[in-house]
C-alpha positions in Angstrom: 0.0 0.0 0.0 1.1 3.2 -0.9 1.1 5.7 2.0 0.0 9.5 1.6 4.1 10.8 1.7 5.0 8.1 -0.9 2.3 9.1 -3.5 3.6 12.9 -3.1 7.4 11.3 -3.7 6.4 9.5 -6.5 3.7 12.0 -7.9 6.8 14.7 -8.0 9.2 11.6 -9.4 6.9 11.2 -12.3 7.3 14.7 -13.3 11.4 14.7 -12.9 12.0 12.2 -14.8 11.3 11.1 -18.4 9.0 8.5 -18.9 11.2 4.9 -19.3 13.8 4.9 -16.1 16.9 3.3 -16.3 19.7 1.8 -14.8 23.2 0.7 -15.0 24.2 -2.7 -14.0 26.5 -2.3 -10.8 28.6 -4.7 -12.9 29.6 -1.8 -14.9 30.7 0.2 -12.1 34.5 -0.6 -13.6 33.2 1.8 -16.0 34.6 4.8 -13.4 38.0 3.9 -12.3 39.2 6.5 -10.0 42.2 5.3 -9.8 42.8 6.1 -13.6 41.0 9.4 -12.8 43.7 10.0 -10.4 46.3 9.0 -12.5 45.0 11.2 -15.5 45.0 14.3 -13.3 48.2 13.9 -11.8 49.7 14.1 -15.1 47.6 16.7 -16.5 48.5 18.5 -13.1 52.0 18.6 -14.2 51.1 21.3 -16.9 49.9 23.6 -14.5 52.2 26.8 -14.7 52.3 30.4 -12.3 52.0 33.2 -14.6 54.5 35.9 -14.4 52.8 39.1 -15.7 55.2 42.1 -16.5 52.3 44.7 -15.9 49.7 43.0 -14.1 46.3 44.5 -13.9 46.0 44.5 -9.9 48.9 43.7 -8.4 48.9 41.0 -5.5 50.4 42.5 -2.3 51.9 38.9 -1.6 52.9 36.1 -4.4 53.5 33.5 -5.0 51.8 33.2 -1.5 52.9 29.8 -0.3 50.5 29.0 3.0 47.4 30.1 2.0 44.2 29.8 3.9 42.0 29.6 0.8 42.4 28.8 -2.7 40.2 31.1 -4.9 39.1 28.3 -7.8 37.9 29.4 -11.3 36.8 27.2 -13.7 36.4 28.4 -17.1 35.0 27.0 -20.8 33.9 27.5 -24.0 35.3 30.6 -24.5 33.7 32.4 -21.6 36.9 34.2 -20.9 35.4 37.1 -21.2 33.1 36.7 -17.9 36.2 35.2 -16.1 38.1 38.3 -17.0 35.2 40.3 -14.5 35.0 38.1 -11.7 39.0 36.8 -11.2 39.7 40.9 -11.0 36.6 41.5 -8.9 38.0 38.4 -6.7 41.5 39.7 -6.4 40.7 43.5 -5.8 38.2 42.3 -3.1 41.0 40.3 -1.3 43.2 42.9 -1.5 41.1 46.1 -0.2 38.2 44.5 1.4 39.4 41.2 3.4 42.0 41.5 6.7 45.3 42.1 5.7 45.9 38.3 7.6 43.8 35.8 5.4 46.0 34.8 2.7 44.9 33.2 -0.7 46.4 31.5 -3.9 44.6 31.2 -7.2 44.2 28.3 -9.4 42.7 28.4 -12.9 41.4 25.4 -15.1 40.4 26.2 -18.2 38.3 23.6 -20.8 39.5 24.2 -24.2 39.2 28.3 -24.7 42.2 28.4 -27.0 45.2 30.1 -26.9 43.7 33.8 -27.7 41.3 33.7 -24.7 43.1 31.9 -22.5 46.6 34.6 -22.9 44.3 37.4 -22.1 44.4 36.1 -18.5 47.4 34.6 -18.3 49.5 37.8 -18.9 46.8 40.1 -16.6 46.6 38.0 -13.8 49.3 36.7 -10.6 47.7 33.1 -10.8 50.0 30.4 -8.7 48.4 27.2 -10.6 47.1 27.4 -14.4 46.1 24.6 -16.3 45.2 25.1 -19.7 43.6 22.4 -21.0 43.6 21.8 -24.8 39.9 20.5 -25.1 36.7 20.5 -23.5 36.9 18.0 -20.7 34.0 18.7 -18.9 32.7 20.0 -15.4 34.4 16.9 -13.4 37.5 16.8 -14.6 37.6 20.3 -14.2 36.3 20.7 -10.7 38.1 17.3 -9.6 41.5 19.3 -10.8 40.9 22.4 -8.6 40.0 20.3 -5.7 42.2 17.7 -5.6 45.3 18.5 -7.5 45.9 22.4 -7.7 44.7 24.2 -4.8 47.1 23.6 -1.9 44.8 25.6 0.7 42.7 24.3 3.6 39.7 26.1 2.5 38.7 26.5 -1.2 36.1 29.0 -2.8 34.4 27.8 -6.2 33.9 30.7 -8.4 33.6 29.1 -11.8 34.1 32.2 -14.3 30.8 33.6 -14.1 29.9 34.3 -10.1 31.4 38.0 -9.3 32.0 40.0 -5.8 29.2 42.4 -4.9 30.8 45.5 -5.3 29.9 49.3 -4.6 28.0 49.6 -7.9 25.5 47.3 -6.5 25.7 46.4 -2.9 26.0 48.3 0.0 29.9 47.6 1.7 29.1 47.0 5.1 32.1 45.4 7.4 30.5 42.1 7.4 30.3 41.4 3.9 34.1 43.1 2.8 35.6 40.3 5.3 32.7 37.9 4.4 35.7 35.1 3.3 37.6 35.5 6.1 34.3 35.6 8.6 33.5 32.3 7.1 36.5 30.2 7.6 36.9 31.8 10.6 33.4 30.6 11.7 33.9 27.4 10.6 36.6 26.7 12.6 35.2 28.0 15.4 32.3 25.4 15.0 34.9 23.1 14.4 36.4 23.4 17.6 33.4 24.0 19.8 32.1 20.3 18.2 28.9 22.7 17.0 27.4 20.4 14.2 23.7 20.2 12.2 20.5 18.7 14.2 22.0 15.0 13.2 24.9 15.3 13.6 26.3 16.0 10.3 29.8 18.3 9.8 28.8 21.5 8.6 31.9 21.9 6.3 30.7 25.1 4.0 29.6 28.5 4.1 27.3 29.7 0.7 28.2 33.4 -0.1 25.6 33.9 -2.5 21.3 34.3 -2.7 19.7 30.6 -2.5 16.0 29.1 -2.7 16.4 26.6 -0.1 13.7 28.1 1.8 11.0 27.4 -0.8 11.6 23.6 -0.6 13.7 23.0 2.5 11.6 23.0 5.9 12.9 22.8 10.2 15.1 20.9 11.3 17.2 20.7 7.6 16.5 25.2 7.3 17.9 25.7 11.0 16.9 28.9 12.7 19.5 32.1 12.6 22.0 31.2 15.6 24.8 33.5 16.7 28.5 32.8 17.6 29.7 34.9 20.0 32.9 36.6 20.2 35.1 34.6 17.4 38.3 36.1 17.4 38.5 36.2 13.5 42.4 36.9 13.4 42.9 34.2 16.1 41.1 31.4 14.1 42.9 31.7 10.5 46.5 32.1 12.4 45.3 28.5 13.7 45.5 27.2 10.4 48.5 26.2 8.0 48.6 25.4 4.2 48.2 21.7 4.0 50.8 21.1 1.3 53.1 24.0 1.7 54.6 25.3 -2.0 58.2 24.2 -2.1 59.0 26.8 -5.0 61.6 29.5 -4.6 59.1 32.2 -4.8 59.0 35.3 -2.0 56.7 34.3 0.9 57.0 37.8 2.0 54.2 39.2 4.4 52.4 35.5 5.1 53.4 35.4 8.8 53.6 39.2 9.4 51.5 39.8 12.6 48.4 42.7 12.0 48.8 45.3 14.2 45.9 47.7 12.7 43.4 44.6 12.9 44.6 42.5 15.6 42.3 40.7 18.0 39.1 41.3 15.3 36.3 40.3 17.5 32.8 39.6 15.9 29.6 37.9 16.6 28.8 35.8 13.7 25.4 35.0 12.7 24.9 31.7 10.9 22.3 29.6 9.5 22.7 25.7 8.7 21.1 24.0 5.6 21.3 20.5 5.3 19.6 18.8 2.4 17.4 15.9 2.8 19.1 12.7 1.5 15.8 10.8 2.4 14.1 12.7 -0.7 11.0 13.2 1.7 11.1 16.9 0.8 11.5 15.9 -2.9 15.0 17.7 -3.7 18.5 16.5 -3.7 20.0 20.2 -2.6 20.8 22.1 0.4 24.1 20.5 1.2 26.3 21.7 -1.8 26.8 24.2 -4.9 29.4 25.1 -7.2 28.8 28.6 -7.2 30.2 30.9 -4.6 30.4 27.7 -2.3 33.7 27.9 0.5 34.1 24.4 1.9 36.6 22.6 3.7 39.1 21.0 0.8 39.4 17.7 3.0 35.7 17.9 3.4 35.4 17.6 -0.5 37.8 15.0 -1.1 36.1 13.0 1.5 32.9 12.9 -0.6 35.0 11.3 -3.6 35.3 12.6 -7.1 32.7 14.3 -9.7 31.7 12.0 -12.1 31.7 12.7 -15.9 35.7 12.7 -16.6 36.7 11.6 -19.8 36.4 7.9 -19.5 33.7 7.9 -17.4 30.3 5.4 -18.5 28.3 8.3 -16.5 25.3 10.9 -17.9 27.5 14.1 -17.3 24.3 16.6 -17.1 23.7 14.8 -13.7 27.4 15.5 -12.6 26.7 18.1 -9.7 23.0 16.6 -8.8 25.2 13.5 -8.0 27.7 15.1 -6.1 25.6 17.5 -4.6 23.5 14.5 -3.6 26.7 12.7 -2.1 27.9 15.6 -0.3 25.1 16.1 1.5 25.2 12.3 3.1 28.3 13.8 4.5 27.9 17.4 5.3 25.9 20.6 5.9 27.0 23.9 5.2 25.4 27.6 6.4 24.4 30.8 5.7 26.0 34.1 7.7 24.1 37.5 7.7 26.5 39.9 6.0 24.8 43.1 8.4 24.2 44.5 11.2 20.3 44.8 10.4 19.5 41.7 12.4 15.5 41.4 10.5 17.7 40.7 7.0 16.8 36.9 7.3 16.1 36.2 3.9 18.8 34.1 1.9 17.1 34.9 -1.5 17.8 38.6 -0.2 21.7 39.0 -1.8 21.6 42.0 0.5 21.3 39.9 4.1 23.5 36.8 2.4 25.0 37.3 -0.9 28.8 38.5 -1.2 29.1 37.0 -5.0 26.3 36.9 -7.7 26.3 35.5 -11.3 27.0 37.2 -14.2 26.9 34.6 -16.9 22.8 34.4 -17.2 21.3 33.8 -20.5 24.9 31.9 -21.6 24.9 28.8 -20.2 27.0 25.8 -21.2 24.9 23.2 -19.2 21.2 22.6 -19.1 19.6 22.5 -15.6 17.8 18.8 -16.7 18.0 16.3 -19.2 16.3 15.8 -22.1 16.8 14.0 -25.7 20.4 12.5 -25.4 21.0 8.8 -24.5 19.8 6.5 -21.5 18.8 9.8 -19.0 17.2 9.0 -16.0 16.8 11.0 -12.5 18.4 8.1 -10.5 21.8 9.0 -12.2 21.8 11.3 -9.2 22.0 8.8 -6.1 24.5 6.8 -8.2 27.0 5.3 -5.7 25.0 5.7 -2.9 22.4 3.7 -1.3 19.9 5.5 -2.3 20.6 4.4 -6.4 18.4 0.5 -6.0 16.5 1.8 -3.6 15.2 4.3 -6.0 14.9 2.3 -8.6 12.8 -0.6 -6.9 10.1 2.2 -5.8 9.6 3.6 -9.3 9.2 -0.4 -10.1 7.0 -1.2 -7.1 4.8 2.3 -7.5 4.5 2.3 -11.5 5.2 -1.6 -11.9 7.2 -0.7 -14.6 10.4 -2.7 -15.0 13.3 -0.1 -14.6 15.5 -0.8 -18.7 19.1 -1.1 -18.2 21.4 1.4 -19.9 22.8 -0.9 -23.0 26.4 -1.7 -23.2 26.4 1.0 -26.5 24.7 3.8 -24.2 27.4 3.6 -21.9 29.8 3.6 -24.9 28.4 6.8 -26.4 28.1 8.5 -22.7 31.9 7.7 -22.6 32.6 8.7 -26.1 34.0 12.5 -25.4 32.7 13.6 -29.2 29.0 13.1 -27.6 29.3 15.1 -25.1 31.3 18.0 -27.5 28.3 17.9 -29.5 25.6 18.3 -26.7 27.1 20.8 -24.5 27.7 22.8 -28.2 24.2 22.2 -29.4 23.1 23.2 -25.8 25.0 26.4 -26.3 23.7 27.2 -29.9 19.6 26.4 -28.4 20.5 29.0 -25.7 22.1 31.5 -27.7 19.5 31.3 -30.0 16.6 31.5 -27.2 18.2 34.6 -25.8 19.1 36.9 -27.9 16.0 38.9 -27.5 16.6 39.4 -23.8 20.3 40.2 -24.3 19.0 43.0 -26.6 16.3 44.0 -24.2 19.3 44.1 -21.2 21.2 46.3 -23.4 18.7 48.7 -24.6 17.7 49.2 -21.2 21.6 49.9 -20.5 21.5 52.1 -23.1 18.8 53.7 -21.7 20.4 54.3 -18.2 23.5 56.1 -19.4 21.4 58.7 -21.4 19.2 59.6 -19.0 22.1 59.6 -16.1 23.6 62.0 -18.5 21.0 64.1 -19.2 20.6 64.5 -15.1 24.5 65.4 -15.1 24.3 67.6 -17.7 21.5 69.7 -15.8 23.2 69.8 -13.0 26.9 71.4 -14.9 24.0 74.0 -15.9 22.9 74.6 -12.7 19.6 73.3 -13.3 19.1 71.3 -10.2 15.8 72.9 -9.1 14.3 72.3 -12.8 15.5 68.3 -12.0 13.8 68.4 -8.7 10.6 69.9 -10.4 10.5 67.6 -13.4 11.5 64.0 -11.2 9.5 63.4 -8.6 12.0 61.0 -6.5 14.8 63.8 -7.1 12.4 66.1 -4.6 14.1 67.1 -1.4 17.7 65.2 -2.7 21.0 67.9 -2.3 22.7 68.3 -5.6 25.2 66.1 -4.3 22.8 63.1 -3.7 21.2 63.3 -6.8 24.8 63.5 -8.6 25.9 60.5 -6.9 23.3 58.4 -8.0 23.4 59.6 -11.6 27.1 58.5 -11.2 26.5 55.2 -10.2 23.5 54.3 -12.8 26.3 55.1 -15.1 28.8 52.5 -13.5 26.1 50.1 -13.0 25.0 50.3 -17.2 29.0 49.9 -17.7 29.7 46.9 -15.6 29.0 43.0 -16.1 26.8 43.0 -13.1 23.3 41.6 -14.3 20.4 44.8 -14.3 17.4 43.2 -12.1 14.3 41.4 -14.3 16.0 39.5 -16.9 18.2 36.7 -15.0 17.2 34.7 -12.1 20.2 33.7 -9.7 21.0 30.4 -12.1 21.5 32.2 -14.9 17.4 31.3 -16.8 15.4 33.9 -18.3 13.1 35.9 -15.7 9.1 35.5 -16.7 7.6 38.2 -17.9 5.2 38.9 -14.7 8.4 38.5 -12.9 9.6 41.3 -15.0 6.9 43.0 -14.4 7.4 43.1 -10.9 11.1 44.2 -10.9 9.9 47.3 -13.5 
């Protein structure tokens, strides 16, 4: 009999998953051999190279910096070099004037197959200890599994991709909790650490999300904790505690890593955290909470301890399901949290970038990976629990609630998964549908940009006439605003039109086209 919770589970299955599940013989589980993945990347490791810039575009106060406390990871693709140009300067500039001068950082780069053009550009701009150019596309995993495993040397890593970009000025207010938001988060972390503070069962939480989330809309008490605080963590104190795991042993300067602070010694701060866990049970019908690529800071060893993505070259595994699967695994493991980035202690809204967000995306409406599946060879939702318990278990419901017989992936399915031409050809045609799809709103975005720097002009111009009080006749919100006020915020509509941050009502947070009542709304 099926009971009232299973009938939900399986009425929201049904409508995740294309009609005709399937399934891969554990007997094939040869089919990913991590120790040839670990072979692989150790050699393609050995390409990675520090770039020596003559002239580069921000200057790094200290590198190559050999014990870092966090590696700053981007992972860049098809060509996207463009969007990675934005956010590694936006990363570095923010470490530099924005976090404590204590918190040390490295970089590492992988890039999928750019070319030689796009992939210069960076090099000779940026101080980056680890780059790995790779001559093809090899995918999210192998990418990701580089970064984590092989390149950065830190204890704490932040996954930045190419496209997810520090809230600056231009769009965020700079308040002292969200300029040392990196450095309150490891330090937090440890702190939990060490006071053995974990989720409500137990779990490790191992992460920090610096960026807006929807967990509220499907995650529910005990996996959405309440806001806690912690009380007087000595920021400073806690990232002194911690070493590089696998200190450099190049011949570069280490100047200024173990120089004490004396303008921000004993940094003091209540910290307040919220913990997501997601809900490996499935009982609230998603596979998040837990994990996410973007603007995620974990713990490196906490990563590693999860395993590998799957989806390397080589590997008999669906790659659109590569961080559903590992996001899904990570979470059988670990939590991670939340931290309010001000003072204003009724900000409690994650979807709010204001109360949580320190990074946002830039790359909506040019994505290189669809959210779901659909039309390529033997796709099925369970690809996500592979590994895990949960992957027969899963499969014997949908048999016992549908009593249809779950297909195994054929032994040419897994051939053309494996086959790295497939994939080329999907993640291009994916890229060609989306292109295609969006141009309208890219248009849209930039007509309305277009629109912001002539009318912030306009406003300037009036006010070099010394036409203020016609402004403040003509606009209604200019009423009451001092000449500087109003100047200041023609100024920054100017910056905002100019930059890559997104302008609100055409990209959600993952990068998809907003609806057009949503649009409405932001208008």
């Amino acid at each position: 009999m099926i009971t009232f919770r299973s009938a939900i589970l399986l009425l929201w299955l049904l409508n995740h998953i294309i009609p005709g599940v399937y399934a891969i013989d554990e007997s094939t589980s040869r089919r990913l051999d991590d120790d040839k993945s670990a072979s692989s990347r150790m050699m393609s490791s050995l390409g990675a190279k520090m770039t020596t810039p003559s002239d580069p575009l921000i200057r790094r106060s200290n590198y190559p910096e050999k014990q870092p406390h966090i590696c700053l990871a981007f992972l860049s693709c098809c060509g996207r070099t463009d969007l990675l140009n934005f956010t590694i300067a936006g990363a570095i500039r923010h470490m530099e004037e924005d976090e404590p001068v204590f918190l040390r950082y490295e970089i590492a780069w992988v890039d999928n197959g750019s070319g030689k053009d796009a992939t210069s550009a960076i090099s000779n701009s940026y101080q980056i200890e680890n780059a790995l150019i790779l001559p093809s596309n090899s995918g999210l995993a192998y990418g990701m599994n580089l970064l984590i495993n092989n390149l950065c040397k830190a204890p704490y890593i932040l996954l930045l991709e190419e496209d997810w970009l520090y809230l600056d000025e231009v769009v965020a207010k700079q308040t002292e909790e969200r300029k040392r938001s990196i450095a309150t988060s490891i330090a937090l972390l440890e702190s939990m650490e060490k006071n053995e503070v974990s989720a409500f069962d137990g779990r490790e939480v191992s992460g920090v999300f610096l960026r807006e989330e929807t967990y509220t809309s499907f995650l529910q008490w005990p996996h959405e904790n309440l806001w806690e605080t912690a009380g007087n963590v000595n920021i400073e104190h806690e990232l002194k505690q911690l070493g590089a795991e696998e200190p450099s042993c190049d011949g570069g300067s280490n100047v200024g890593s173990n120089v004490e602070s004396n303008v921000e010694s004993n940094m003091v701060a209540d910290i307040d955290y919220r913990i997501y866990c997601s809900d490996p049970s499935l009982q609230k019908s998603h596979i998040w909470g837990s994990y996410t690529n973007g603007a995620g800071l974990y713990k490196r060893n906490s990563l590693k301890r999860v395993g590998r993505m799957y989806g390397e070259p080589g590997d008999a595994f669906h790659d659109r399901y590569t961080e559903g699967n590992y996001a899904y695994r990570a979470g059988l493991k670990f939590c991670h949290a939340s931290i309010r980035l001000t003072k204003d202690v009724t900000c409690n809204s994650i979807s709010n970038v204001d109360c949580t967000g320190a990074f946002h995306h830039i790359g909506g409406g040019r994505g290189t990976r669809p959210m779901t599946a659909h039309g390529s060879v033997c796709e099925d939702f369970g690809w996500n629990f592979y590994r895990t318990p949960m992957y027969n278990r899963y499969h014997k419901f949908v048999e016992a609630s549908t009593g249809t017989a779950v297909k195994k992936c054929s032994r040419e399915e897994l051939k053309e998964l494996q086959d790295r031409k497939f994939r080329d050809k999907d993640s291009e045609r994916y890229r060609r549908e989306v292109k295609e799809s969006n141009t309208e709103v890219f248009q849209r975005e930039e007509k309305q940009r277009d629109d912001m720097r002539r009318e912030a002009r306009l406003v300037l111009q009036y006010l070099d006439a010394g036409r203020s009080e016609a402004l403040r006749a003509q606009v209604s919100w200019m009423a009451g605003k001092s000449e500087e006020t109003i100047r200041a915020m023609a100024t920054r509509m100017i910056k905002l039109a100019d930059s890559p941050h997104p302008l609100a009502g055409f990209w959600d947070s993952h990068g998809r086209i907003v609806s057009n009542r949503e649009t409405a709304q932001h208008d």
